[in-house]
C-alpha positions as CSV (number, residue, x, y, z in Angstrom):
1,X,89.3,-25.7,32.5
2,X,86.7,-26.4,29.6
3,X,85.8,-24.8,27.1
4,X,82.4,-24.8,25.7
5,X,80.8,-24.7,22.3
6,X,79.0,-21.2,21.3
7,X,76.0,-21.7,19.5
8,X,76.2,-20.8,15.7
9,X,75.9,-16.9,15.2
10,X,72.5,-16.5,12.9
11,X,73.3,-14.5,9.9
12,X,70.5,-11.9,11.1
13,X,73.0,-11.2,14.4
14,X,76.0,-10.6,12.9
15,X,77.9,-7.1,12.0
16,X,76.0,-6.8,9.0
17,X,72.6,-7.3,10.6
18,X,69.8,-4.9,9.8
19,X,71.7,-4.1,6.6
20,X,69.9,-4.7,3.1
21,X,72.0,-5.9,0.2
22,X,72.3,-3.0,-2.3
23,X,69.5,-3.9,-4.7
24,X,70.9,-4.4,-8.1
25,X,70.6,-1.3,-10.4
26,X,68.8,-1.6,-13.1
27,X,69.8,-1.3,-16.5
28,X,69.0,1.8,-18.2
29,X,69.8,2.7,-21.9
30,X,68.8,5.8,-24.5
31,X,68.6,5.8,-28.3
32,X,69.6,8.7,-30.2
33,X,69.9,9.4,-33.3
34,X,71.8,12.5,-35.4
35,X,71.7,13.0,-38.9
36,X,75.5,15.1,-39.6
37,X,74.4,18.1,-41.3
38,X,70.3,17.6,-41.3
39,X,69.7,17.7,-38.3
40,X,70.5,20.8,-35.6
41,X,70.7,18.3,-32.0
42,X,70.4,14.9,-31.8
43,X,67.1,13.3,-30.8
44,X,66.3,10.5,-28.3
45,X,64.5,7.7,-29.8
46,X,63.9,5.5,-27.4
47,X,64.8,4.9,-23.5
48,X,64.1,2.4,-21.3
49,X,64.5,0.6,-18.1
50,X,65.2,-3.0,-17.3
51,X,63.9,-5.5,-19.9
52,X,63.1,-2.7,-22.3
53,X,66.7,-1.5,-21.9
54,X,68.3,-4.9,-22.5
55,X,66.3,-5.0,-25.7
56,X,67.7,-1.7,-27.0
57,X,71.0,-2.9,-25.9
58,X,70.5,-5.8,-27.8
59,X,69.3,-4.0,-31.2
60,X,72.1,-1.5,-30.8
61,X,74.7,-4.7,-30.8
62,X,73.0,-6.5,-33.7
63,X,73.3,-3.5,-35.5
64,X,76.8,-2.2,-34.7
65,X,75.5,0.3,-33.3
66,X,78.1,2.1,-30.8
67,X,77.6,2.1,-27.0
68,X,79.0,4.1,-24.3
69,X,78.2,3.8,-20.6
70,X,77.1,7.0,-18.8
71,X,75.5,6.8,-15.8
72,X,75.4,10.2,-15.2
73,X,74.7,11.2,-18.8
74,X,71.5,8.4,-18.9
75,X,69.9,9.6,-16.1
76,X,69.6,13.3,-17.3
77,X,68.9,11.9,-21.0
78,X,66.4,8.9,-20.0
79,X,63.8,11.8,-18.0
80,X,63.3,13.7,-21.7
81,X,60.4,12.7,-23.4
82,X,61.0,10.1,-26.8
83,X,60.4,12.6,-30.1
84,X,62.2,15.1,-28.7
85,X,65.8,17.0,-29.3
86,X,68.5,16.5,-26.4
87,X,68.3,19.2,-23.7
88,X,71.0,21.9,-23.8
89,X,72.6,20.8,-20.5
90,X,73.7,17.4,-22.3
91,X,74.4,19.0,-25.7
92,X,78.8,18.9,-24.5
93,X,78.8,15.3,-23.4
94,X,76.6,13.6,-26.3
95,X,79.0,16.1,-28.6
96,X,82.0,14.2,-27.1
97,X,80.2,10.7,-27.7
98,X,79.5,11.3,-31.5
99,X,82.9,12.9,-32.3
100,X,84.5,9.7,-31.0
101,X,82.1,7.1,-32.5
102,X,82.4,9.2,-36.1
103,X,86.0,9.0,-35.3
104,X,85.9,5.3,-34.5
105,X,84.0,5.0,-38.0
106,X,86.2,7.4,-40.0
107,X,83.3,9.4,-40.4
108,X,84.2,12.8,-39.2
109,X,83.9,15.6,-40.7
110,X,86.9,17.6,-41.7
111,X,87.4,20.7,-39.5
112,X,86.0,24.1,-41.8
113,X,88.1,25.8,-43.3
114,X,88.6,29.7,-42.9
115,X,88.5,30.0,-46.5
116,X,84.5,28.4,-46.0
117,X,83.3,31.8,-43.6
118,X,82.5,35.3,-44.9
119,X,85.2,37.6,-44.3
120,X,83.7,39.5,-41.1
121,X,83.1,35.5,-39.5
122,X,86.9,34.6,-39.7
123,X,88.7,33.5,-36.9
C-alpha cells in the first residue's frame, strides 16, 4: 500500500474560505468640555475618526487630560454636531465619567447641604 502526497490546500479552499478578516475598527474619540457650575451640560468640542481621533487622543494625553473608552457612549456622542451641548439620552453616562475623573482629581464638589435649599425644596 502507498500512500500519496496531497497537494497543498490553498488558503482560499480552506474552512475559512470566502470569509473576510474583520476590518479593523477605527478609532473614534470626542472632546468635551464642562465648566462645574457655568455651564448647564457639557459640550462636545471636537470628534473625530481615524487620524483625526488619534490626534485628539494625543492632545488629550499631553495634556493630562482623562480618557475613558466607550464604545457605545462614542457612537451616540461622535453623530452630535461640534458647538453643541450633549444630548439628553447621554446626559447619565457622561454624568458618571466626570464624577469619577473630578474624583480622580479631588475635584468634586461637596454634596449640598439641606441647610443650602429653601424650606419647601428640602429633602
Amino acid at each position: 500500500m502507498s500512500a500519496q502526497a496531497r497537494p497543498p490546500v490553498p488558503p482560499t479552499a480552506g474552512p475559512s474560505a470566502g470569509k473576510r478578516k474583520p476590518a479593523a475598527r477605527r478609532p473614534v474619540a470626542v472632546a468635551l468640555k464642562y465648566a462645574l457650575g457655568t455651564e448647564t451640560l457639557p459640550r462636545i468640542v471636537a470628534t473625530g475618526r481615524g487620524t483625526v481621533a488619534e490626534q485628539i487622543l494625543e492632545v488629550a494625553f499631553a495634556n493630562g487630560v482623562k480618557v475613558r473608552e466607550d464604545a457605545d457612549l462614542v457612537e451616540i456622542l461622535s453623530a452630535i454636531e461640534v458647538d453643541s451641548d450633549i444630548p439628553v439620552e447621554a446626559i447619565a453616562a457622561v454624568a458618571e465619567i466626570l464624577a469619577h475623573v473630578y474624583r480622580a482629581n479631588g475635584t468634586l464638589p461637596p454634596e449640598p447641604r439641606s441647610e443650602d435649599f429653601p424650606e419647601e425644596d428640602k429633602p
